[in-house]
VEXLODREN-56993 format. One line per field, with one value per residue (C-alpha): residue in three letters; x, y, z. Coordinates in nm, 3 decimals, always signed. Example, Ala and Ser with C-alpha at 12.3 -4.5 7.8 and 13.67 -1.06 7.14 Angstrom:
<nodes>
code = Ala; Ser
px = +1.230; +1.367
py = -0.450; -0.106
pz = +0.780; +0.714
</nodes>
This chain:
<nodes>
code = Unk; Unk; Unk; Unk; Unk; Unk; Unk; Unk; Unk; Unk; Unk; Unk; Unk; Unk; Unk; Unk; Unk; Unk; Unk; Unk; Unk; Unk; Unk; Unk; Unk; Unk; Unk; Unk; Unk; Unk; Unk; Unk; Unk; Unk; Unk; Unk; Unk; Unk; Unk; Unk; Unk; Unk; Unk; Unk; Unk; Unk; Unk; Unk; Unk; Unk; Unk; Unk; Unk; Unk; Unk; Unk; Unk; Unk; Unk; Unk; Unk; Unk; Unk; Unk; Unk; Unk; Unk; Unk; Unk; Unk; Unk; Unk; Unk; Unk; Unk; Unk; Unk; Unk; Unk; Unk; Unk; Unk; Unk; Unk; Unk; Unk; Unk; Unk; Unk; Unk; Unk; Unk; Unk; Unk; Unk; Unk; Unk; Unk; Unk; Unk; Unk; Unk; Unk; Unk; Unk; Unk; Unk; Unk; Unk; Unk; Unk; Unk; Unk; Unk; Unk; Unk; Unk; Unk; Unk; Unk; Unk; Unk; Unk; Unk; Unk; Unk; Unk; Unk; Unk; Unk; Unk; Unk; Unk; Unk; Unk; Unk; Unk; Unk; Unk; Unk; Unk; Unk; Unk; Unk; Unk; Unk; Unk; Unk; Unk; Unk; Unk; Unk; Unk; Unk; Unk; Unk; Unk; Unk; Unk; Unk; Unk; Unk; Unk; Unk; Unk; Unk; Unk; Unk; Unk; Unk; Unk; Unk; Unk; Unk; Unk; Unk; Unk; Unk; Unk; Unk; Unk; Unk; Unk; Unk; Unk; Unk; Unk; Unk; Unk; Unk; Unk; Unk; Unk; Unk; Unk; Unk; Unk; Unk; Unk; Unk; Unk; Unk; Unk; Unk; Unk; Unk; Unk; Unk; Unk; Unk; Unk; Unk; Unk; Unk; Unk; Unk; Unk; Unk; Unk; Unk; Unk; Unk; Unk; Unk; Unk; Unk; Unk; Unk; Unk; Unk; Unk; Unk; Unk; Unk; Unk; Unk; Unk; Unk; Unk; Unk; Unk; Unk; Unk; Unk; Unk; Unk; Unk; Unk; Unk; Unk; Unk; Unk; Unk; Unk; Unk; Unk; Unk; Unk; Unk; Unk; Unk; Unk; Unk; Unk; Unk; Unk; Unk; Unk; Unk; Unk; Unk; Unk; Unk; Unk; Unk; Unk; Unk; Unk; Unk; Unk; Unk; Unk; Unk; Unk; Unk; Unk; Unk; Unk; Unk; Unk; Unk; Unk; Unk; Unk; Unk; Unk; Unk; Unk; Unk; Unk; Unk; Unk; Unk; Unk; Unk; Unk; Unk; Unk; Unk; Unk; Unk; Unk; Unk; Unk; Unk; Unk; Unk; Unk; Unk; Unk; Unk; Unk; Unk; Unk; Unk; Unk; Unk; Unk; Unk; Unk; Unk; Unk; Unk; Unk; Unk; Unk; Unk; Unk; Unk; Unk; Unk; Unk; Unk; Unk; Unk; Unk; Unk; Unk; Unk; Unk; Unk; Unk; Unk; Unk; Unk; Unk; Unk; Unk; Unk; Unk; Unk; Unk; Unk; Unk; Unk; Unk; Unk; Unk; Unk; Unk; Unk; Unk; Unk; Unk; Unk; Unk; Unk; Unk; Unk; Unk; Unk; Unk; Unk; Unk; Unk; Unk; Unk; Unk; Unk; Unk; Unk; Unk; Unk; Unk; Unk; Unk; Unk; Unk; Unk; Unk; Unk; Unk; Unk; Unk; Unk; Unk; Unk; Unk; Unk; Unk; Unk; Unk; Unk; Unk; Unk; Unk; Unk; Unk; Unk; Unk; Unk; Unk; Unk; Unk; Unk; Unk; Unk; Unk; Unk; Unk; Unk; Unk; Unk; Unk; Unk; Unk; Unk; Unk; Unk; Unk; Unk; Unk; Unk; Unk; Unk; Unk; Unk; Unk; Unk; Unk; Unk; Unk; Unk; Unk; Unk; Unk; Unk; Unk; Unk; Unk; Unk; Unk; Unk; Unk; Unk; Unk; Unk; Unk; Unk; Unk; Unk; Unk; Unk; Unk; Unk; Unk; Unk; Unk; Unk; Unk; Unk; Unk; Unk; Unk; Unk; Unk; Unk; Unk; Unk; Unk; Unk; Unk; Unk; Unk; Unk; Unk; Unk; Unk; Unk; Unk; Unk; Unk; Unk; Unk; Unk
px = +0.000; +0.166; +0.021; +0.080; -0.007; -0.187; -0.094; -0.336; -0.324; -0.372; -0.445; -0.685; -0.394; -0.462; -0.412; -0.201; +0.072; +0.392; +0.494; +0.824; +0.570; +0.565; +0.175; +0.352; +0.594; +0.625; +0.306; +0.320; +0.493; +0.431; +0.713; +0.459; +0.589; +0.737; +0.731; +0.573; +0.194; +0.199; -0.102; -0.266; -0.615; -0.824; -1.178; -1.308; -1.068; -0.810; -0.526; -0.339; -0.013; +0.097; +0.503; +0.564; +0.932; +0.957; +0.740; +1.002; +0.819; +0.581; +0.289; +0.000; -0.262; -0.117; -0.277; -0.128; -0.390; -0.453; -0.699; -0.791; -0.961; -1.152; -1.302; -1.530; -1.675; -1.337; -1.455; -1.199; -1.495; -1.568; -1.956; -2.101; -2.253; -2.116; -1.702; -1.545; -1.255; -1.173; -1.058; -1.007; -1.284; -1.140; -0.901; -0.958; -0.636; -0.769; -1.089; -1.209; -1.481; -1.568; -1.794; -1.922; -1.735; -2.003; -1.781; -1.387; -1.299; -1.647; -1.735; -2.104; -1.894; -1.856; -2.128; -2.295; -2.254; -2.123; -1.871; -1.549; -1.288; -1.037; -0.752; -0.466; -0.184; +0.148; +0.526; +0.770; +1.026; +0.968; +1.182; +1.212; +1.350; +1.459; +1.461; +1.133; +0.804; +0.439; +0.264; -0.092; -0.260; -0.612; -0.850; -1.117; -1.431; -1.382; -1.828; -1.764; -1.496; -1.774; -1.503; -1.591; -1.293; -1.536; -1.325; -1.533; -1.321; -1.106; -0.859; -1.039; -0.908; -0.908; -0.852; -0.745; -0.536; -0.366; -0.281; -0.064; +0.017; +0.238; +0.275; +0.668; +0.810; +0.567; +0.461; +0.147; +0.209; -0.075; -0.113; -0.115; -0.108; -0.411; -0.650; -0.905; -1.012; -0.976; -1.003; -0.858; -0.473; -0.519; -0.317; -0.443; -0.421; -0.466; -0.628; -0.481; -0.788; -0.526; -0.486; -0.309; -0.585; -0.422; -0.286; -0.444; -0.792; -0.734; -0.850; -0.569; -0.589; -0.877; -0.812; -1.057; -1.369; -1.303; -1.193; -1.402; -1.160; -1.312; -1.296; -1.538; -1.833; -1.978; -2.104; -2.389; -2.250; -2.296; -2.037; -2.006; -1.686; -1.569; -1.666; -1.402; -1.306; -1.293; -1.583; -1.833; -2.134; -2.375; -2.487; -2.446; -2.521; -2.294; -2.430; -2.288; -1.928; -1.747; -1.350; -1.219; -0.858; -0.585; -0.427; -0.085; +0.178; +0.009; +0.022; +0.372; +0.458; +0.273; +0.440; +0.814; +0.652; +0.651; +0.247; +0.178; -0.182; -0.510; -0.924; -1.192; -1.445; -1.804; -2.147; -2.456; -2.558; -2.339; -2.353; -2.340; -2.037; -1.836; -1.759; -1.489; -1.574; -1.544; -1.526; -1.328; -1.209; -0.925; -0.694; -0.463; -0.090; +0.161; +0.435; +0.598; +0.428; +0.099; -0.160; -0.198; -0.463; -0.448; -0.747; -0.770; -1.013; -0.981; -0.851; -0.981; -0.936; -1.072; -0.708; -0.637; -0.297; -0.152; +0.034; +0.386; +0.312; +0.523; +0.411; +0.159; -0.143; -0.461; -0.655; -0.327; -0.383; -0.691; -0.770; -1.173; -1.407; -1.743; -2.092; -2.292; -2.604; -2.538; -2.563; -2.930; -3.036; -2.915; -2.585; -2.252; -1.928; -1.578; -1.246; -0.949; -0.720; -0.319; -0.107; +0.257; +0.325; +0.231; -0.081; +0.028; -0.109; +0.080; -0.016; -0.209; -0.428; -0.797; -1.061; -1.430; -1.599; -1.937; -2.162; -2.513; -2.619; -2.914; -2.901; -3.269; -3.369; -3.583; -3.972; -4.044; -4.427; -4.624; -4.990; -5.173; -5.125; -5.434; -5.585; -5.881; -5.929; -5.902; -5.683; -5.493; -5.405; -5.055; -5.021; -5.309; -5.367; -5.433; -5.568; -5.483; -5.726; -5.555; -5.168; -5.152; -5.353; -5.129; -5.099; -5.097; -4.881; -4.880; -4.599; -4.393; -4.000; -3.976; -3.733; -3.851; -3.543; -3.461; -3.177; -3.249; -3.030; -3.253; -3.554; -3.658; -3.973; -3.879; -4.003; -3.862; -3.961; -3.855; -3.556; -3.323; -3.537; -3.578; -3.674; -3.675; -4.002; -3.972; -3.653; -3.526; -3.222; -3.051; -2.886; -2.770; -3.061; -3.284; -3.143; -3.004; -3.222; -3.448; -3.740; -3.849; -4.175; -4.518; -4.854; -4.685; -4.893; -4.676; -4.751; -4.894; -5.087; -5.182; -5.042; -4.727; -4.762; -4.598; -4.355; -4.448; -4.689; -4.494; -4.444; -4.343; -4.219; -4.236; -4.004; -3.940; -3.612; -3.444; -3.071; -3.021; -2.732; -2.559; -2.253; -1.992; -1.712; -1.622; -1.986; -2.324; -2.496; -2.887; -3.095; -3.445; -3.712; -4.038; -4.193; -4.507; -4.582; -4.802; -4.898; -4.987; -5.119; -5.118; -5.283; -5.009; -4.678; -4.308; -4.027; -3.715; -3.432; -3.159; -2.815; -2.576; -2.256; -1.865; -1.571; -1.266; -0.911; -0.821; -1.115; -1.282; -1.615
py = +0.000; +0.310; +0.689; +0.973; +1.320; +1.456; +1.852; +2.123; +2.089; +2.457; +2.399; +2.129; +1.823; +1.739; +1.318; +1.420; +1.604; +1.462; +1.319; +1.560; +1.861; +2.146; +2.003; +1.734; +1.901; +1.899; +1.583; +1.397; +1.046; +0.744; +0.401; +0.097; -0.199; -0.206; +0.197; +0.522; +0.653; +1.002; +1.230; +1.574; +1.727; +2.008; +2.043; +1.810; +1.567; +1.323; +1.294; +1.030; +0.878; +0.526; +0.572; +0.204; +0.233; -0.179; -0.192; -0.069; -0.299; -0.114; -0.349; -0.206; -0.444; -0.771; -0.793; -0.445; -0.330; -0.166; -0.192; +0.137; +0.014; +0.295; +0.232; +0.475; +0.509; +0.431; +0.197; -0.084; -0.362; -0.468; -0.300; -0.464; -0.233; +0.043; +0.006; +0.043; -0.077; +0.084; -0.133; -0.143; -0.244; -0.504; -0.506; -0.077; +0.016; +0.396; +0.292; +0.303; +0.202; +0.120; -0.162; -0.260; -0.494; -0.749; -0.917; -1.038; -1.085; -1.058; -0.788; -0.677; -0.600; -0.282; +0.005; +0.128; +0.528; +0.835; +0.962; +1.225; +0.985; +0.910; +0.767; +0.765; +0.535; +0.642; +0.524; +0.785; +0.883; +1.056; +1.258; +0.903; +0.739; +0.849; +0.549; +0.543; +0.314; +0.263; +0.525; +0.543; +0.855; +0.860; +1.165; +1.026; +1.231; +1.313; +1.261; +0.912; +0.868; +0.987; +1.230; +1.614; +1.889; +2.095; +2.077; +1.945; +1.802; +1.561; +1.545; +1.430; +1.070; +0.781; +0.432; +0.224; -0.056; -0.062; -0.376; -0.318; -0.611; -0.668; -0.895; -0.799; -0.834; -0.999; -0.878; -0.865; -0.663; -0.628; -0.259; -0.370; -0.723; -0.930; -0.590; -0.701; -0.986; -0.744; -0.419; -0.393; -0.311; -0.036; +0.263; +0.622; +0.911; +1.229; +1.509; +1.883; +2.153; +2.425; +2.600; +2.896; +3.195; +3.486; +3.732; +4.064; +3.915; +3.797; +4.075; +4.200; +4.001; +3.769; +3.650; +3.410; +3.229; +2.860; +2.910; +3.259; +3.552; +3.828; +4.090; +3.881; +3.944; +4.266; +4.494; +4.307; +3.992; +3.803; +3.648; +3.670; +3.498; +3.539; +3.253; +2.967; +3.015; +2.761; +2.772; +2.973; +3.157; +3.464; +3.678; +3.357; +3.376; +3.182; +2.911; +2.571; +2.556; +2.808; +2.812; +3.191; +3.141; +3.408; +3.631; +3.427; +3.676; +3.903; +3.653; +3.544; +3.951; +3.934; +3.593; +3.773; +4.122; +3.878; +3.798; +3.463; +3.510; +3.689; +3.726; +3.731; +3.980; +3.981; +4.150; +4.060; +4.346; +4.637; +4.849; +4.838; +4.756; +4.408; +4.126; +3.873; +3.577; +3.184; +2.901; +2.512; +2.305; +2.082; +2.071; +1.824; +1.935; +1.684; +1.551; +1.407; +1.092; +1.152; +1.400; +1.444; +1.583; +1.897; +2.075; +2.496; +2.723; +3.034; +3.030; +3.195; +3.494; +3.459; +3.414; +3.215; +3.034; +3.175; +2.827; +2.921; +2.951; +2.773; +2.426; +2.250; +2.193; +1.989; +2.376; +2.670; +2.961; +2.881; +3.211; +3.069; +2.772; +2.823; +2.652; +2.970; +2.758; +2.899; +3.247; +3.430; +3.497; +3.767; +4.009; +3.952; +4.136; +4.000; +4.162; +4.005; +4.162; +3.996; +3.954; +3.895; +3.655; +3.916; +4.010; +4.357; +4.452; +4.374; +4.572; +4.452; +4.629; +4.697; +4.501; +4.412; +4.068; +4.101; +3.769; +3.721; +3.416; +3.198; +2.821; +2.784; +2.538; +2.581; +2.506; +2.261; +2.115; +1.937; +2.119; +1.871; +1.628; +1.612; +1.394; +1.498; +1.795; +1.573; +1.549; +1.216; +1.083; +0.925; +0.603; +0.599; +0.444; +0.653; +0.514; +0.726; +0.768; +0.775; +0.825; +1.190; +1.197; +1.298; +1.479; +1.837; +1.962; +2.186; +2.266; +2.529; +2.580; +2.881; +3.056; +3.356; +3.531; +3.495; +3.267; +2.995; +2.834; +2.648; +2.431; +2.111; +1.908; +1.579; +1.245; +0.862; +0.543; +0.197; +0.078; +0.364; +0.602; +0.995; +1.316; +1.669; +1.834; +2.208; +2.353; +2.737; +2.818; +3.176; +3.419; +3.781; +3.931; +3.792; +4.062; +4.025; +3.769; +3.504; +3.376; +3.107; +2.999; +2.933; +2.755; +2.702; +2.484; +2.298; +2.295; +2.633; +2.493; +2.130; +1.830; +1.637; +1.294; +0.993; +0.780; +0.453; +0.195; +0.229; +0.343; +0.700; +0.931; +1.252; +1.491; +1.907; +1.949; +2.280; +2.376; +2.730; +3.006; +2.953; +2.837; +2.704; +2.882; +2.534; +2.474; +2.561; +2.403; +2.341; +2.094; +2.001; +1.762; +1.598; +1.316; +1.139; +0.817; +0.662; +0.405; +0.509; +0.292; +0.388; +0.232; +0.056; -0.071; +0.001; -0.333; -0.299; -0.342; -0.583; -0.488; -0.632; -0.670; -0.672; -0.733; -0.521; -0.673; -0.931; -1.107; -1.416; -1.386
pz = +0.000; -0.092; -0.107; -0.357; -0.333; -0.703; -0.815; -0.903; -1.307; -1.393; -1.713; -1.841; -1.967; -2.335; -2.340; -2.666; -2.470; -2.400; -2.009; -2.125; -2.200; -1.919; -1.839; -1.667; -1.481; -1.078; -1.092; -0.803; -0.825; -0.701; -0.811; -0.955; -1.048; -1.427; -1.418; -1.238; -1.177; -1.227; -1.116; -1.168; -1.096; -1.207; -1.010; -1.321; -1.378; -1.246; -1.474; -1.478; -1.651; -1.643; -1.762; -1.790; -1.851; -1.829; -2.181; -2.428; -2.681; -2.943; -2.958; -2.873; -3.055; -2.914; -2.591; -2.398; -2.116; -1.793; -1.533; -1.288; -1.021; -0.758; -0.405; -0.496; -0.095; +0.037; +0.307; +0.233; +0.131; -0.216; -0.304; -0.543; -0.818; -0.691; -0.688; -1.059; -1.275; -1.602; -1.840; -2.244; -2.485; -2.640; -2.968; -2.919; -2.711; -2.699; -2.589; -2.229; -2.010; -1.663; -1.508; -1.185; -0.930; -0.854; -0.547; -0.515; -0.937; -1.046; -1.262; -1.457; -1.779; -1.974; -1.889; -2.191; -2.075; -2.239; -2.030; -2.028; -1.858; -2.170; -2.196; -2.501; -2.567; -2.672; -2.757; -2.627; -2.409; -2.032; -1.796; -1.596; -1.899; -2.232; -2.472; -2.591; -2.367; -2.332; -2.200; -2.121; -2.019; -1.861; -1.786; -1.517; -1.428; -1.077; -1.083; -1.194; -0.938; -0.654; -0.535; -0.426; -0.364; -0.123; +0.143; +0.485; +0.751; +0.574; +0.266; -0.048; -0.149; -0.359; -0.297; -0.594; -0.723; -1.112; -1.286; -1.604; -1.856; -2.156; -2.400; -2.522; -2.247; -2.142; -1.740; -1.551; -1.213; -0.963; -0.713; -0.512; -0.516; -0.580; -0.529; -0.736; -0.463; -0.203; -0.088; +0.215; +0.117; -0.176; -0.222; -0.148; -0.370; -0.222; -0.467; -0.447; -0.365; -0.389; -0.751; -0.760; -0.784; -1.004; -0.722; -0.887; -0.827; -0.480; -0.208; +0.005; +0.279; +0.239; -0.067; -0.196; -0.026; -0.124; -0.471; -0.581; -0.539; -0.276; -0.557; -0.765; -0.456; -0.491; -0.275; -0.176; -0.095; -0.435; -0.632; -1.025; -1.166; -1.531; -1.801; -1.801; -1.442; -1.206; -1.080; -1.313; -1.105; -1.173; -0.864; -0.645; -0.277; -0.054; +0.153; +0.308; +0.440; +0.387; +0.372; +0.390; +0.218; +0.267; +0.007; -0.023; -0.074; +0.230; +0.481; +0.388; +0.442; +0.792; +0.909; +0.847; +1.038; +1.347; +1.330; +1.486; +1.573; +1.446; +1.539; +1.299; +1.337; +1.216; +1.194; +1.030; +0.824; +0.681; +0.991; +1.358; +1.560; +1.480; +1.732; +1.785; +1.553; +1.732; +1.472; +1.508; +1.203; +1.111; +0.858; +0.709; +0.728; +0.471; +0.625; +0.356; +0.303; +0.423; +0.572; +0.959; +1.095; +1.288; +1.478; +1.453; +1.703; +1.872; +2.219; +2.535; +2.420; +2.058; +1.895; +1.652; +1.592; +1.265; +1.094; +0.876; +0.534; +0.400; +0.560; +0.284; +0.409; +0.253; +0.223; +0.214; +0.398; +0.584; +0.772; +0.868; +0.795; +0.947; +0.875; +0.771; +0.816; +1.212; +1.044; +0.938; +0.586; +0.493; +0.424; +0.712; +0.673; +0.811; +0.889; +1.067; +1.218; +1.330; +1.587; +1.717; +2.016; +2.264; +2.126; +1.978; +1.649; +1.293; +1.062; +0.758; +0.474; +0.563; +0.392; +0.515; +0.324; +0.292; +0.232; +0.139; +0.340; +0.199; +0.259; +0.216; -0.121; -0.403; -0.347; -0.572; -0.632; -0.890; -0.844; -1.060; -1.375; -1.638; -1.835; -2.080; -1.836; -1.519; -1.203; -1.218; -0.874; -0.802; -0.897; -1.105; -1.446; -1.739; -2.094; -2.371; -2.646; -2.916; -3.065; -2.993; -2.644; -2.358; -2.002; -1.907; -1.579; -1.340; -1.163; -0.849; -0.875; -0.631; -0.459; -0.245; -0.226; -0.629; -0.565; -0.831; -1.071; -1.266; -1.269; -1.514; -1.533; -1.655; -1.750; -1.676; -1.776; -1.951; -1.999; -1.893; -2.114; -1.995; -2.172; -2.015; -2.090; -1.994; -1.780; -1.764; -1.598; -1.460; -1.719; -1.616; -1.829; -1.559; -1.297; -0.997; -0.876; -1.047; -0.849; -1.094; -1.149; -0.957; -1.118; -1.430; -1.705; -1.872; -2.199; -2.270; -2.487; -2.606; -2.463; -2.378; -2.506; -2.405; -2.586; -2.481; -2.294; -1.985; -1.592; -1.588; -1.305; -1.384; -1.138; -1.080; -0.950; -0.911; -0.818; -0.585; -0.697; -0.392; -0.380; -0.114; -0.331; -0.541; -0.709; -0.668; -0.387; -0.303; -0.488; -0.421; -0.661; -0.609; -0.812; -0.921; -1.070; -1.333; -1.546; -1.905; -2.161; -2.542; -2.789; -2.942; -2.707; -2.823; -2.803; -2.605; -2.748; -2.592; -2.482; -2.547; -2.260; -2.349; -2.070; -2.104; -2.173; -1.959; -1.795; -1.882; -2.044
</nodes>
């Protein structure tokens, strides 16, 4: 069992890039039998680079493959249909998929699933050796992977287990060994949550909250970040918990003026005095070869320990985490102010945060569904008349305080079959808040029909514009079931199953 610590990829890695190309550069490391695993991340995507430096032999259609295998809820225990390996359709060496562990080497077979995990084969040479060898590189969807950067009270993780294999020369090499009958002994790769935020957008001393920078908030409290940013939001409120990150290059300045500790002050509102702020959380602090926990809180007499910046930790330059569900609705403003060892006052650069607190989720309600005019109860079974005969909804996807993201109506049934039948979402031109829609008939006018002879659900779900600083956060739906029967049925088509290279069908 070993562990390896991934690096912030600040630019999205292009499988067609070179392990020699700049991309690659400083990713962390970790020795695998017949070569190296190298690993980046992005808040989308683990990237990852098998530099088998053993396979010097360009053959890549005789029988070359890899398995990725992910304990997706990291509890050491093979779940069946849940846990993954990702494996190679077979004779199609650029080709990747992932299927279900069913128990200890028992697999459903290749999902049928679109997906953005990738991966690339290539013959070349790498900074760990020069003669040209197989490389694979793989992009996995950190969604797939069941893996979140929001940053709660432990560093985010993956537990997996790589088995490479080569026909000339031949090798099969397990990671580690045998980690596809068990669980209990896989390595750990720890993701990085800490991309460098461009220093003229940070504020001057609280630099970012999570990963927005503190000059993207306006005055109000709500957060608008450019398009192609990290994290892309329009007048977002801030809800959740909340990680207020320090301006790097300020707190390095303060450390060196002697400041060791600091208080965080807060109000709710934009006026009135401000009070000394009391929050706990932990952080992980590397040591080298793994993370070690480490607790933060103010003391007695609201001070908070300021750590050396230049010791990595699993979130950089924490300065506050707080749950703002403690806090009202509504607008708070923070300041902190530091410290040397004997409490006297370092100076640092004014600057007052101001938040617009809503953790409160969309109201989300189907009114009615109708038939010919008529009220259809749940669970009911409806008879349409004819080929074009269908329902007609009403539905609620409200947000008082004009925090909403974006609502859908939507329709499942069958064999995996789904189809959204009315949805809006937020744009600027909307204003500065967005309320959504109450008693909504959906259609306007006429009727949505139905596809097949089938069990339907039909759901309203809506997401809230409030983010936790790495994605938007607040989701709330409602369903309602029926049976519909058309005059005429639809067949299902089979599916068909494939294994990926190197298991028994």
């Amino acid at each position: 069992m070993s562990n390896v610590l991934s690096i912030w990829a600040q630019t999205p890695i292009q499988l067609t890039e070179s392990l020699s190309d700049a991309v690659w550069s400083g990713a962390g490391k970790m020795a695998i039998p017949g070569g190296f695993l190298l690993v980046k991340n992005d808040a989308h995507f683990l990237y990852a680079a098998l530099d088998l430096t053993e396979d010097t032999g360009n053959d890549p259609s005789t029988g070359d493959y890899f398995w990725f295998t992910f304990d997706r809820d990291r509890n050491g225990n093979i779940n069946p249909n849940y846990d993954v390996n990702y494996g190679l359709y077979p004779g199609q060496p650029e080709k990747m998929g992932r299927q279900y562990y069913l128990g200890p080497n028992a697999w459903t077979g290749l999902l049928n699933e679109v997906s953005q995990s990738k991966c690339k084969i290539a013959f070349e040479s790498s900074p760990n050796l020069a003669t040209n060898h197989r490389v694979w590189k793989i992009r996995f969807d950190l969604n797939d992977l069941n893996v979140s950067l929001i940053p709660f009270f432990f560093a985010p993780q993956l537990k997996f287990g790589i088995k490479v294999h080569s026909t000339s020369p031949a090798f099969d090499h397990d990671t580690p060994a045998n980690f596809s009958s068990s669980f209990s002994a896989l390595n750990t790769l720890y993701l990085s949550r800490k991309p460098v935020v461009t220093p003229t957008l940070q504020g001057p001393v609280m630099g970012t909250v999570g990963l927005i920078p503190t000059t993207k908030i306006n005055a109000a409290g709500r957060a608008t970040t450019d398009p192609g940013y990290y994290i892309e939001v329009q007048n977002a409120a801030f809800g959740g918990l909340l990680n207020v990150i320090g301006n790097r290059t300020t707190l390095q300045n303060l450390w060196t003026a002697g400041a060791r500790k600091y208080k965080v002050l807060h109000r709710q509102g934009t006026s009135g005095s401000f009070s000394e702020y009391r929050s706990a959380w932990y952080n992980y602090r590397w040591n080298g070869t793994d993370y070690e926990l480490d607790s933060y809180g103010a003391d007695s007499g609201n001070y908070y320990t300021f750590p050396n910046p230049a010791v990595d930790y699993s979130i950089d330059d924490l300065l506050l985490q707080f749950d703002s569900n403690n806090l009202t609705k509504g607008q708070h403003q923070f300041q902190v102010a530091f410290y040397n060892a004997s409490n006297l006052v370092v100076p640092a650069t004014a600057q007052t945060l101001t938040l617009f607190i809503d953790n409160e989720i969309p109201v989300v309600k189907i009114n009615s569904i109708k038939h010919g005019g008529v009220n259809v109860d749940a669970c009911a079974i409806v008879n349409m008349t004819s080929a074009t005969d269908g329902l007609v909804f009403n539905i609620d996807a409200f947000d008082a305080d004009g925090d909403l993201l974006s609502w859908g109506l939507s329709a499942a049934w069958g064999n995996n079959n789904a189809e959204v039948i009315a949805s809006d979402s937020y744009t600027i031109a909307k204003g500065t808040t967005w309320t959504g829609v109450q008693n909504l008939t959906i259609p306007a006018t006429g009727v949505w029909v139905p596809d097949a002879s089938c069990a339907y659900g039909f759901t309203v779900s809506a997401y809230a514009r409030t983010t936790n600083g790495y994605s938007y956060i607040g989701y709330n739906q409602v369903s309602k079931y029926l049976t519909i029967i058309k005059p005429a049925g639809i067949p299902i088509s089979a599916e068909r199953i494939l294994m990926p290279k190197g298991i028994a069908v």
